[in-house]
C-alpha positions in Angstrom: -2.9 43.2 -42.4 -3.3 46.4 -44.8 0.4 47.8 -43.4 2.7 48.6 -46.4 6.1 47.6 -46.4 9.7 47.6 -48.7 10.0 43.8 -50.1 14.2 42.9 -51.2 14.1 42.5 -54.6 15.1 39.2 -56.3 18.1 38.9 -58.2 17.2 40.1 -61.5 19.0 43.3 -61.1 16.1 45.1 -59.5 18.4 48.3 -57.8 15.7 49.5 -54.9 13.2 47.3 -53.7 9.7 46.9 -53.9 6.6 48.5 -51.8 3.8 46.3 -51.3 0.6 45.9 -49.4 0.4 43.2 -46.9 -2.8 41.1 -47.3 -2.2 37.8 -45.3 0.5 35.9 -43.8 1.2 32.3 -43.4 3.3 30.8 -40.5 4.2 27.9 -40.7 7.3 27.7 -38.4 9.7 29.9 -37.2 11.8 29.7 -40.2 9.0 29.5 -42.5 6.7 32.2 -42.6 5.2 33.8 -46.1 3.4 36.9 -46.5 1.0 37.5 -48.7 1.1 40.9 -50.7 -0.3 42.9 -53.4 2.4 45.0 -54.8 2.9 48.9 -55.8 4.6 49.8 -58.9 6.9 52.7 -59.5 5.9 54.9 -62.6 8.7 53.5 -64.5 7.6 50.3 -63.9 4.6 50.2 -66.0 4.4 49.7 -69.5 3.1 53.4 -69.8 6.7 54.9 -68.1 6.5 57.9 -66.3 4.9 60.9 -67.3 5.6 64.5 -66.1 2.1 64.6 -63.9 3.7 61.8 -61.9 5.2 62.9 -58.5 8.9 61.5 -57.6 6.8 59.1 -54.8 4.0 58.1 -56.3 3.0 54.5 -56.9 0.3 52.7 -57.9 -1.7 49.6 -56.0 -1.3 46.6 -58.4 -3.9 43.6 -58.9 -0.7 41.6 -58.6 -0.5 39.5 -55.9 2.8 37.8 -54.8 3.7 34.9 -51.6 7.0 36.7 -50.5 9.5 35.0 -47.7 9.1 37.4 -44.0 12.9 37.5 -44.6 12.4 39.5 -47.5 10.5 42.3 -46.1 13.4 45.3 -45.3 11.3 47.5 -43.8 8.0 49.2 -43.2 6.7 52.1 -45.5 3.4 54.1 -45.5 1.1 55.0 -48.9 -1.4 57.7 -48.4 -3.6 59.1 -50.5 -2.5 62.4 -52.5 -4.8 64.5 -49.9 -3.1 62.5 -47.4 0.1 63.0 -48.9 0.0 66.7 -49.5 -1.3 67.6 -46.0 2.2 65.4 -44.5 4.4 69.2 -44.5 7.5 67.0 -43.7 7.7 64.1 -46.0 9.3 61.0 -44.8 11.7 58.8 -47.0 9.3 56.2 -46.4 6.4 58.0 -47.3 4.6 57.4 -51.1 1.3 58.3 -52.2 -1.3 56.8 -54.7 -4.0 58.2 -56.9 -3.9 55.1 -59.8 -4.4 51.9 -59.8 -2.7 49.6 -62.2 -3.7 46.5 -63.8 -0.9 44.5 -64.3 -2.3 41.8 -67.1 -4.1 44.6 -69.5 -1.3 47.3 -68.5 -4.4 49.6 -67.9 -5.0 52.3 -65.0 -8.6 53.1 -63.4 -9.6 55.4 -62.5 -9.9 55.9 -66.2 -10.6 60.1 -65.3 -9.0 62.1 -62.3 -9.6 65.7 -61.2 -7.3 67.8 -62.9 -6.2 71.3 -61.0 -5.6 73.7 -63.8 -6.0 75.0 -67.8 -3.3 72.8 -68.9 -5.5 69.5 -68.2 -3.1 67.5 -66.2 -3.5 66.0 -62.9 -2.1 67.7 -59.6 1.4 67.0 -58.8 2.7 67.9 -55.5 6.2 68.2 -56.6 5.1 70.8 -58.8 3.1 73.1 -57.1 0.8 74.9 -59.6 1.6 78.4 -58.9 5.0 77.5 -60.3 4.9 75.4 -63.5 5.9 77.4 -66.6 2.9 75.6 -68.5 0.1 77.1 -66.5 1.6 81.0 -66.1 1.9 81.5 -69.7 -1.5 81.2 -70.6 
């Protein structure tokens, strides 16, 4: 329990598939297990879309929960937190990071307030390392 992993997606024309938590799994059988999971969304997932503070592997821990088929699961994946994250050096295609968590019903985030880093009030990014951004040297 707790491991993330990369769930197939379904055949609505999803193009990459989906991260998710594992929280349980049921075995019935041998060819008819179900895991329980509590999915990640992608930025551009959420009815807010993505935002330039976001990082290109950031996700956020739903309170969705879903019964998936084991056959669906593609692979494992690891979520850290952005400290986590950051201190990786060598980032892994299977590595994401969180910071958010999203509410899938209201289409709200909480934390409601995060740290920001700098004068131009926006959250740290680590694809956008601070000393660089435009935003932040002209002022």
């Amino acid at each position: 329990m707790g491991d993330c992993v990369l769930i197939r997606p379904n055949a609505t024309g999803d193009e990459h598939p989906f991260l998710a938590r594992i929280e349980g799994i049921d075995f019935y059988s041998v060819n008819n297990v179900h895991v329980h999971v509590r999915r990640y969304y992608r930025p551009d997932e959420t009815f807010q879309g993505v935002h330039k503070f976001h990082g290109k592997k950031e996700v956020f821990l739903s309170d969705r929960w879903q019964i998936v088929g084991i056959c669906t699961v593609e692979g494992k994946c690891t979520v850290h937190s952005l400290d986590d994250y950051i201190k990786l050096g060598n980032v892994g295609a299977e590595d994401y990071f969180f910071i958010f968590e999203y509410k899938h019903e209201s289409r709200g985030f909480s934390p409601d307030n995060v740290c920001v880093y700098c004068i131009c009030d926006m959250p740290g990014n680590p694809d956008l390392p601070m000393i660089q951004r435009r935003e932040c040297r002209n002022r």
